[in-house]
PDB file of N, CA, C and O in Angstrom:
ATOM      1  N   UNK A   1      58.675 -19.185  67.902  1.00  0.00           N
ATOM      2  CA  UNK A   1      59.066 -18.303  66.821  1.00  0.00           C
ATOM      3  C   UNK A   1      58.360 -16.957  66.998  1.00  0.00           C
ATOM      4  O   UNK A   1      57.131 -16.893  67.021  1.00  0.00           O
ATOM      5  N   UNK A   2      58.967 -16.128  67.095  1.00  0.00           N
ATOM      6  CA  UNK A   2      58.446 -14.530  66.954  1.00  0.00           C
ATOM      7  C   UNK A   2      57.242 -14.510  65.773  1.00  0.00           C
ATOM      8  O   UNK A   2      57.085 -15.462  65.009  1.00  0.00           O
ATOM      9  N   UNK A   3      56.650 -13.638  65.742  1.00  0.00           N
ATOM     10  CA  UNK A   3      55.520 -12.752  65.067  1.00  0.00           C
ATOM     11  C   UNK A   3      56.139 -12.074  64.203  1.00  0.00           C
ATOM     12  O   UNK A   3      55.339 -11.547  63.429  1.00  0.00           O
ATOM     13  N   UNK A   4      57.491 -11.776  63.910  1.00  0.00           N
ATOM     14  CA  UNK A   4      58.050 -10.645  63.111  1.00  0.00           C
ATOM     15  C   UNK A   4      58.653 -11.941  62.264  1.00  0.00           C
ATOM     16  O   UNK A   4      59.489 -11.271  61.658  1.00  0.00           O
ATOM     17  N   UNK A   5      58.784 -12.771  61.952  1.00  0.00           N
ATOM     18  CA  UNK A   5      60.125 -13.691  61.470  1.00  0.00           C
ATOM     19  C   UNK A   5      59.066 -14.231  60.011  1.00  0.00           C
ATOM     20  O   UNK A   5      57.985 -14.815  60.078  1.00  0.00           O
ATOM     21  N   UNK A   6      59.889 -13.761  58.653  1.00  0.00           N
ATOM     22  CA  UNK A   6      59.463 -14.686  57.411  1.00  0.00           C
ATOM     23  C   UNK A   6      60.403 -14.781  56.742  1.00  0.00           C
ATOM     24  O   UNK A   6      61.529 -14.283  56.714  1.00  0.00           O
ATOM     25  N   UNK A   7      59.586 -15.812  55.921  1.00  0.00           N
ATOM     26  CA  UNK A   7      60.417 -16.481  54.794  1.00  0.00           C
ATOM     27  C   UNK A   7      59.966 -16.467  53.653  1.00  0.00           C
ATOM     28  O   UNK A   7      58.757 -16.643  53.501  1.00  0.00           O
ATOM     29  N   UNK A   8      60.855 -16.245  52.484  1.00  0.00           N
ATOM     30  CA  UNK A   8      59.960 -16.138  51.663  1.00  0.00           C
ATOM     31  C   UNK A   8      61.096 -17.006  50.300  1.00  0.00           C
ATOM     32  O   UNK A   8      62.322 -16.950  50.207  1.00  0.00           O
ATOM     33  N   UNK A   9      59.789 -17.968  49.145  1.00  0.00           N
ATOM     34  CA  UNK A   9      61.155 -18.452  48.377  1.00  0.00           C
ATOM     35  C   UNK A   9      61.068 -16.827  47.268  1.00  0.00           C
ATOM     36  O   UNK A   9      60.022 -16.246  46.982  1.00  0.00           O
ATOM     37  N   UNK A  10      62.063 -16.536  46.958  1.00  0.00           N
ATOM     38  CA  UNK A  10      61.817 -15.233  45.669  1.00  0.00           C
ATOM     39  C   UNK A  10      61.615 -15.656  44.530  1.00  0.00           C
ATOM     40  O   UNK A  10      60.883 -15.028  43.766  1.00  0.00           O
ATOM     41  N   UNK A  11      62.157 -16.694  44.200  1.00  0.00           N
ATOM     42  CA  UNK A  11      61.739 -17.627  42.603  1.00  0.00           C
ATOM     43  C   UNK A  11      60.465 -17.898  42.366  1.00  0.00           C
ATOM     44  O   UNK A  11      59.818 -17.808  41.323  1.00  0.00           O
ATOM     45  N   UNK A  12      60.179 -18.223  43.385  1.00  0.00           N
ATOM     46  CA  UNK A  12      58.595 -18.680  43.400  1.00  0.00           C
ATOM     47  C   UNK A  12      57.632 -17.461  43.511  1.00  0.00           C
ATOM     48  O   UNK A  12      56.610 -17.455  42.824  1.00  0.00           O
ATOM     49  N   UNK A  13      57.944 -16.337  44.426  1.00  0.00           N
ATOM     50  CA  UNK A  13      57.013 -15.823  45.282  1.00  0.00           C
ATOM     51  C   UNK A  13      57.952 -14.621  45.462  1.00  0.00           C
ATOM     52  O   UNK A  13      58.427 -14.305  46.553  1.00  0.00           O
ATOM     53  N   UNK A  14      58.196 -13.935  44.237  1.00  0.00           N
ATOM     54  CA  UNK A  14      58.944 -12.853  43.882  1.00  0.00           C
ATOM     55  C   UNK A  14      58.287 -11.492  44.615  1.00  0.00           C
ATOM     56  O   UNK A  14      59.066 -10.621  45.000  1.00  0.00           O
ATOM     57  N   UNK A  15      56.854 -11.325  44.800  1.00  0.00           N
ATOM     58  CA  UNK A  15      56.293 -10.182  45.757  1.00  0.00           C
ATOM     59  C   UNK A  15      56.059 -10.993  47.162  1.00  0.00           C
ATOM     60  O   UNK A  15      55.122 -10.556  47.831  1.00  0.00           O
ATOM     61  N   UNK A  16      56.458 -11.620  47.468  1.00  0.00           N
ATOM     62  CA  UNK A  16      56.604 -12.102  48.990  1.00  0.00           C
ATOM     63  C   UNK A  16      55.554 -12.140  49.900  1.00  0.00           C
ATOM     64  O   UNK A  16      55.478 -11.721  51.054  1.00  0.00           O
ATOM     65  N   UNK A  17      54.395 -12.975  48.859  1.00  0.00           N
ATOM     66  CA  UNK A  17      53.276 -12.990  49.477  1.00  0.00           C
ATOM     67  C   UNK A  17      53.139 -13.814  50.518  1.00  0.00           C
ATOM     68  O   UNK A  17      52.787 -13.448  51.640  1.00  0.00           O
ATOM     69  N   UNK A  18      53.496 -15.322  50.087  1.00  0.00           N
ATOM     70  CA  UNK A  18      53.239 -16.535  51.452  1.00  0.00           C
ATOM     71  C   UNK A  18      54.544 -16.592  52.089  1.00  0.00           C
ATOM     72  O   UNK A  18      55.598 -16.405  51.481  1.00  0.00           O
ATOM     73  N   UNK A  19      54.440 -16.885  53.471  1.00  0.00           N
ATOM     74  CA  UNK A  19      55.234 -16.293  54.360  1.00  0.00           C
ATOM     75  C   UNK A  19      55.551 -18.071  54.681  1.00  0.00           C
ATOM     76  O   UNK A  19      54.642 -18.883  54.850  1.00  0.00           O
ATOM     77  N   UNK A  20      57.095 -18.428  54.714  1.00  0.00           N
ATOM     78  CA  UNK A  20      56.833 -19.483  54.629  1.00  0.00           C
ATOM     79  C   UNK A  20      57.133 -20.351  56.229  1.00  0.00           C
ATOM     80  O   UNK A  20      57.037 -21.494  56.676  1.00  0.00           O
ATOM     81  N   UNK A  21      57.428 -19.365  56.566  1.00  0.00           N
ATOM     82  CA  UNK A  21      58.440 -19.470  58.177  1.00  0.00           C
ATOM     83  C   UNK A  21      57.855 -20.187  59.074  1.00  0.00           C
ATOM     84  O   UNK A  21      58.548 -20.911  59.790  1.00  0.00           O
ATOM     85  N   UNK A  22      56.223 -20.132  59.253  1.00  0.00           N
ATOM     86  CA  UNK A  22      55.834 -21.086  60.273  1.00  0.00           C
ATOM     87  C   UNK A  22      55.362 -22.381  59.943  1.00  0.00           C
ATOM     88  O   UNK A  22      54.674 -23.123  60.644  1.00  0.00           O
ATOM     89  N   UNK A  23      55.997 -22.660  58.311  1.00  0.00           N
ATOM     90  CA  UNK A  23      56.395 -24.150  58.081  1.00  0.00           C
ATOM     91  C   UNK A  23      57.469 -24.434  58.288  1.00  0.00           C
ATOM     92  O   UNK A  23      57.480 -25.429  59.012  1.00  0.00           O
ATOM     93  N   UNK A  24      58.746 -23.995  57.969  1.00  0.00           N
ATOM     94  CA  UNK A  24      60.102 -24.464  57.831  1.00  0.00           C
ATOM     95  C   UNK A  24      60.534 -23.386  58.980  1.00  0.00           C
ATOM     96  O   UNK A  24      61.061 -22.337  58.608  1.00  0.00           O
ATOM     97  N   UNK A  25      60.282 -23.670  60.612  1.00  0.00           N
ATOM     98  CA  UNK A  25      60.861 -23.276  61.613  1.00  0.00           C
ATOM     99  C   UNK A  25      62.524 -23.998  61.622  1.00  0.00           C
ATOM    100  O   UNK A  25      63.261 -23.252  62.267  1.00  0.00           O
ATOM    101  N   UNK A  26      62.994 -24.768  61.284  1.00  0.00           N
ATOM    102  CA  UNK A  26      64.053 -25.603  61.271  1.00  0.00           C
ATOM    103  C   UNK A  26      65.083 -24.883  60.305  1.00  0.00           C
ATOM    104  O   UNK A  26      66.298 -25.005  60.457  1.00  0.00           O
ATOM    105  N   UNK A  27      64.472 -24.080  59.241  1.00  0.00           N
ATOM    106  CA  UNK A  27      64.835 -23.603  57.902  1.00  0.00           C
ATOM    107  C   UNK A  27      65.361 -21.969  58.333  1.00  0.00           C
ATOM    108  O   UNK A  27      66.311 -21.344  57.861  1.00  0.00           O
ATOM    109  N   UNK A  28      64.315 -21.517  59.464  1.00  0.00           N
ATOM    110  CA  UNK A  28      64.432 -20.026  60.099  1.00  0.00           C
ATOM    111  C   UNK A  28      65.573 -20.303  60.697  1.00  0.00           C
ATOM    112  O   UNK A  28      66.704 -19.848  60.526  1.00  0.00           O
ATOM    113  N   UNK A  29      65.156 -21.097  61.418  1.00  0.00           N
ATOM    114  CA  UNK A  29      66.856 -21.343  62.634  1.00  0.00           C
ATOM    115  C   UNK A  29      67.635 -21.195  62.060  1.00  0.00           C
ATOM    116  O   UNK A  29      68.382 -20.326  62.511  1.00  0.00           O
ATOM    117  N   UNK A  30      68.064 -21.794  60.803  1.00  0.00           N
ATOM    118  CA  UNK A  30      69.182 -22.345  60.080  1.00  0.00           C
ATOM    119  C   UNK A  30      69.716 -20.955  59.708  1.00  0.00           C
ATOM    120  O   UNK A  30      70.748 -20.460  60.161  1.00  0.00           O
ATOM    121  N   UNK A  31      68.965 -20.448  58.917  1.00  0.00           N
ATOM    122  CA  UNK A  31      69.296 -19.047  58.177  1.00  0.00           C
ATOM    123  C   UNK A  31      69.382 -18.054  59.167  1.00  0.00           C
ATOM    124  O   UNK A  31      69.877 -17.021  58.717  1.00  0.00           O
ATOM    125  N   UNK A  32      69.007 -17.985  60.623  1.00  0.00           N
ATOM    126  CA  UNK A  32      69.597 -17.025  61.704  1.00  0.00           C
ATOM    127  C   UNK A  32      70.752 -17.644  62.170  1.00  0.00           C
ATOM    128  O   UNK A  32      71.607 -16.832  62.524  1.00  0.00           O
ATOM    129  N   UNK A  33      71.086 -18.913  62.295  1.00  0.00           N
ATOM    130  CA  UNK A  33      72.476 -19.313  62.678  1.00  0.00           C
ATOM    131  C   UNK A  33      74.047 -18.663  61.668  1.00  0.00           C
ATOM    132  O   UNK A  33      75.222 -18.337  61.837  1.00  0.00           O
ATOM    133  N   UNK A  34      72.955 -18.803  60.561  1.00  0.00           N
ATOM    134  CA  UNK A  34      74.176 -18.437  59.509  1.00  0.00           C
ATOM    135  C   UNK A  34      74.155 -17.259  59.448  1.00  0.00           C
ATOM    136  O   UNK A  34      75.259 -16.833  59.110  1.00  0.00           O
ATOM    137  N   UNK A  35      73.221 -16.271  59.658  1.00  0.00           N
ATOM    138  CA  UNK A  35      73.414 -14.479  59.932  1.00  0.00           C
ATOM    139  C   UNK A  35      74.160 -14.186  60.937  1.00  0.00           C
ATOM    140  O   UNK A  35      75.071 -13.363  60.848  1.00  0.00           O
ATOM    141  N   UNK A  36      73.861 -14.836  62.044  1.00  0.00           N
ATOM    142  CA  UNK A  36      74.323 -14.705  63.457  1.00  0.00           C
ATOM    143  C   UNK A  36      76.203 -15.014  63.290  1.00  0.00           C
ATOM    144  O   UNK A  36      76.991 -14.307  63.918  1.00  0.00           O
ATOM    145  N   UNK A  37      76.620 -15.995  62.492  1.00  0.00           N
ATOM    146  CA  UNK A  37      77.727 -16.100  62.192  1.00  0.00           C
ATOM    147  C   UNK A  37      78.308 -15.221  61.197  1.00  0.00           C
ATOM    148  O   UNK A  37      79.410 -14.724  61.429  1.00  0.00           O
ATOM    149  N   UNK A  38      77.793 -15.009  60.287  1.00  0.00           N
ATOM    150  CA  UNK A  38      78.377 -14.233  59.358  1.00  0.00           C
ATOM    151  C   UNK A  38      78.463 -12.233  59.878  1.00  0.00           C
ATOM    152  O   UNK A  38      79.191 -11.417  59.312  1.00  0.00           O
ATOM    153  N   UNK A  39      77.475 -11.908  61.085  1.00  0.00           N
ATOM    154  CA  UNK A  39      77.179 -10.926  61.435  1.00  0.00           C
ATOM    155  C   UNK A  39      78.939 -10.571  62.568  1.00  0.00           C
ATOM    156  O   UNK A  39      79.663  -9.615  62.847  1.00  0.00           O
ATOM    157  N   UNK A  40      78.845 -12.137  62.868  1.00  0.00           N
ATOM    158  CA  UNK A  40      80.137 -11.223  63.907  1.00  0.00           C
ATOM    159  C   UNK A  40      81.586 -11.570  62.881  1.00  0.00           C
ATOM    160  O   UNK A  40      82.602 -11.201  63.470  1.00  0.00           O
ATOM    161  N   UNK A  41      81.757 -11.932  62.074  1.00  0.00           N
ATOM    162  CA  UNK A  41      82.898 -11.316  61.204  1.00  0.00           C
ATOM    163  C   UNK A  41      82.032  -9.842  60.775  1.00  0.00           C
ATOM    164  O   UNK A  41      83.101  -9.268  60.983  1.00  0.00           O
ATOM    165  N   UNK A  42      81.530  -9.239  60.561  1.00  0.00           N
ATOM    166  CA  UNK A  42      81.351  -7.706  60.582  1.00  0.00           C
ATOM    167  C   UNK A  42      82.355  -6.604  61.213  1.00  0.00           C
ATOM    168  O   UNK A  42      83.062  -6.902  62.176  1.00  0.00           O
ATOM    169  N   UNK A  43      82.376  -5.641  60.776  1.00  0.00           N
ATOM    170  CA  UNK A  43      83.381  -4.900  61.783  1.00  0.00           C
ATOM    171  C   UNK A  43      82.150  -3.990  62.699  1.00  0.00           C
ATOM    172  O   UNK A  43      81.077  -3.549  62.288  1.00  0.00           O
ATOM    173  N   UNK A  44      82.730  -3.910  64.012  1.00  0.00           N
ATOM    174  CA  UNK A  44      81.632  -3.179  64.554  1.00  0.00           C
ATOM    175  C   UNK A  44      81.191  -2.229  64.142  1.00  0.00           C
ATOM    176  O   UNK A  44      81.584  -1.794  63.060  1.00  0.00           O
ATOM    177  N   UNK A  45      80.011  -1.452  65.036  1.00  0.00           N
ATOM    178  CA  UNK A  45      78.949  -0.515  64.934  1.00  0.00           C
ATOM    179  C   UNK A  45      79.645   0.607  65.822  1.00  0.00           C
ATOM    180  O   UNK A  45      79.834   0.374  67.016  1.00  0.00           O
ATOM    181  N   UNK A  46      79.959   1.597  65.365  1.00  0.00           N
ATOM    182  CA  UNK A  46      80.919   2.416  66.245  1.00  0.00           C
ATOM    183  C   UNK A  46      80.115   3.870  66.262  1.00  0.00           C
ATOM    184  O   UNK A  46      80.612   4.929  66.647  1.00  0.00           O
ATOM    185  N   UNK A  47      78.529   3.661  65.674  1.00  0.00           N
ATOM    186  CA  UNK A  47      77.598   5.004  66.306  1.00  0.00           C
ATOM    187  C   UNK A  47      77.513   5.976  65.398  1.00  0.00           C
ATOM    188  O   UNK A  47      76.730   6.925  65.396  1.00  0.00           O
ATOM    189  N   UNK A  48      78.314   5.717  64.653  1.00  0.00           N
ATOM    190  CA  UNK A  48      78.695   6.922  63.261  1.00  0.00           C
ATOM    191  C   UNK A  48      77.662   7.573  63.343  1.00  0.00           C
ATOM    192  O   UNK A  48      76.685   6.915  62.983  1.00  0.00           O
ATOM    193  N   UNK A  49      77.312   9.149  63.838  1.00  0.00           N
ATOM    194  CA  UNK A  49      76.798  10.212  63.500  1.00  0.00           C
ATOM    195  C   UNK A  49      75.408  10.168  63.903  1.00  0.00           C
ATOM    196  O   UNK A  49      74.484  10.673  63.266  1.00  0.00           O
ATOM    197  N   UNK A  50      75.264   9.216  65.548  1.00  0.00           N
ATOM    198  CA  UNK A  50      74.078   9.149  66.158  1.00  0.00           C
ATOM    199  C   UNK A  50      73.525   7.645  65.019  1.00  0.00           C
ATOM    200  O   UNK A  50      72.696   6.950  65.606  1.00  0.00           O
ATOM    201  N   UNK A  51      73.788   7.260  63.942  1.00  0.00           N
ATOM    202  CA  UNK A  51      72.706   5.738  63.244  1.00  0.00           C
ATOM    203  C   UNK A  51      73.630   4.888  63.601  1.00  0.00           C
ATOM    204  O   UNK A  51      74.851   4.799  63.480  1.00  0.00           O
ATOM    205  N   UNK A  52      72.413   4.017  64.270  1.00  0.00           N
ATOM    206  CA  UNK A  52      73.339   2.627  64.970  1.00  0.00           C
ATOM    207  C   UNK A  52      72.156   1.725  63.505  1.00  0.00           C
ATOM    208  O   UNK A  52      71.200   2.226  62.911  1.00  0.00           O
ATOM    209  N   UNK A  53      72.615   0.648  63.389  1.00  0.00           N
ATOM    210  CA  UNK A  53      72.080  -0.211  62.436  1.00  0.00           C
ATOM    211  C   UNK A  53      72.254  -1.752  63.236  1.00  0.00           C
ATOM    212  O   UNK A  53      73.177  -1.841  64.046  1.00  0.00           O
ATOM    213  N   UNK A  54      71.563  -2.690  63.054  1.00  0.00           N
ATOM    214  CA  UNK A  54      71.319  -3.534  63.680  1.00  0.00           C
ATOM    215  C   UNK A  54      69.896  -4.314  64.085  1.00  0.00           C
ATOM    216  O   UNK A  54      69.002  -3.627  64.579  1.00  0.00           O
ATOM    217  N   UNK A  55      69.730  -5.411  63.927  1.00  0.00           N
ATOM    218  CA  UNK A  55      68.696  -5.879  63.677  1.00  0.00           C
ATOM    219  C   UNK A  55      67.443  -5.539  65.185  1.00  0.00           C
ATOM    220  O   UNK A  55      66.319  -6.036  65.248  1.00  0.00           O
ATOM    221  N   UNK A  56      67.801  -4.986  65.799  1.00  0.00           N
ATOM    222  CA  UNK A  56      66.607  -4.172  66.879  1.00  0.00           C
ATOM    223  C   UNK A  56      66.396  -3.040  66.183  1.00  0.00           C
ATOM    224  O   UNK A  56      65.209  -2.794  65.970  1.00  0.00           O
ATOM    225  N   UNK A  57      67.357  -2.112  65.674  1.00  0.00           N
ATOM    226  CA  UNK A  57      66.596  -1.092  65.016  1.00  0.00           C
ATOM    227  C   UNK A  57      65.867  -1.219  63.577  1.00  0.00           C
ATOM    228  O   UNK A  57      65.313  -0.247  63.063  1.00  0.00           O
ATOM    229  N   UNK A  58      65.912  -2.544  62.943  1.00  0.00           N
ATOM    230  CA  UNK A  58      65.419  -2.660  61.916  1.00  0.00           C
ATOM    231  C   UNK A  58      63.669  -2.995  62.527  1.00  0.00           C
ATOM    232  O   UNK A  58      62.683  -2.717  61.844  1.00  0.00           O
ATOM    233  N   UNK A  59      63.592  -3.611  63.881  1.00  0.00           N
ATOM    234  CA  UNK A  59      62.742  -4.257  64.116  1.00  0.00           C
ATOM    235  C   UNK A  59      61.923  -3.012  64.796  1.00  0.00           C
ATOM    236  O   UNK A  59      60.693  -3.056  64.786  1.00  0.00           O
ATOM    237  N   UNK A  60      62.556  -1.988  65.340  1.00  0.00           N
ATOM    238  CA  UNK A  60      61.972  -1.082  65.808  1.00  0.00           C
ATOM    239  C   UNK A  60      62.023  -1.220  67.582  1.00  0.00           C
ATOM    240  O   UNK A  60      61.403  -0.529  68.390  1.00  0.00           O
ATOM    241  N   UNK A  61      62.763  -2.095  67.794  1.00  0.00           N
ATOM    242  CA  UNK A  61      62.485  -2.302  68.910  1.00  0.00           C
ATOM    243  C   UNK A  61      63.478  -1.356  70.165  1.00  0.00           C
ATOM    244  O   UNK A  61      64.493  -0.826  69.713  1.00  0.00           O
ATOM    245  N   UNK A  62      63.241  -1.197  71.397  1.00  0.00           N
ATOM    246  CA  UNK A  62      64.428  -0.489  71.862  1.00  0.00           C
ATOM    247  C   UNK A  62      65.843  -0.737  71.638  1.00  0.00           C
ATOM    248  O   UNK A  62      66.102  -1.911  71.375  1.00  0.00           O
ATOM    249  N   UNK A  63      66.598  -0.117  71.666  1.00  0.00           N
ATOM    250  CA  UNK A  63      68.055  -0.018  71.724  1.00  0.00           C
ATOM    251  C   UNK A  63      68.488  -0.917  72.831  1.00  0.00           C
ATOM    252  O   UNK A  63      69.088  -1.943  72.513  1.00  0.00           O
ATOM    253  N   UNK A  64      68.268  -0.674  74.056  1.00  0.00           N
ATOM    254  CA  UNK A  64      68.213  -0.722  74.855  1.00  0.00           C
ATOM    255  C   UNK A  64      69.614  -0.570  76.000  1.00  0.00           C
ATOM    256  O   UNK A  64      69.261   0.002  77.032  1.00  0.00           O
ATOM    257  N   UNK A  65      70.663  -0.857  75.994  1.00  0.00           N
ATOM    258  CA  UNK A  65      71.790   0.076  76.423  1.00  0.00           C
ATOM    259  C   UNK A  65      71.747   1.415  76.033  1.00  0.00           C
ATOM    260  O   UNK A  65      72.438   2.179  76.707  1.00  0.00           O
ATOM    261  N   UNK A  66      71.059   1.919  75.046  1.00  0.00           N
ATOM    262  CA  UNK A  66      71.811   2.821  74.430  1.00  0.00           C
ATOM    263  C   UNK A  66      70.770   4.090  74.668  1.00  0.00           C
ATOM    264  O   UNK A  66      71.056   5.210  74.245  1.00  0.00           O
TER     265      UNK A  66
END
């Protein structure tokens, strides 16, 4: 599991203090499977005005084609 990856319940833990992710690794998966699916019904990213959006640039990380 990455260093960047949490979880948090909001009912419980509404300022998102305990991070719950490197208990319920099974729970992370789950909820990236279902982003990962729900992400490609999306309509693409077509560059609009130089801002690409996408979870590398949320992360900060390179673009990297681009």
């Amino acid at each position: 599991m990455r260093d960047h990856e949490y979880l948090f319940n909001i009912d419980k833990d509404p300022r998102e203090r305990a991070n719950l992710a490197p208990d319920a690794p099974s729970e992370v998966q789950r909820l990236k499977s279902e982003f990962a699916k729900w992400n490609t019904a999306m309509l693409p990213d077509k560059d609009v005005n130089g801002y690409v959006f996408g979870p590398d640039k949320l992360a900060g990380r390179p673009d990297g084609d681009r």
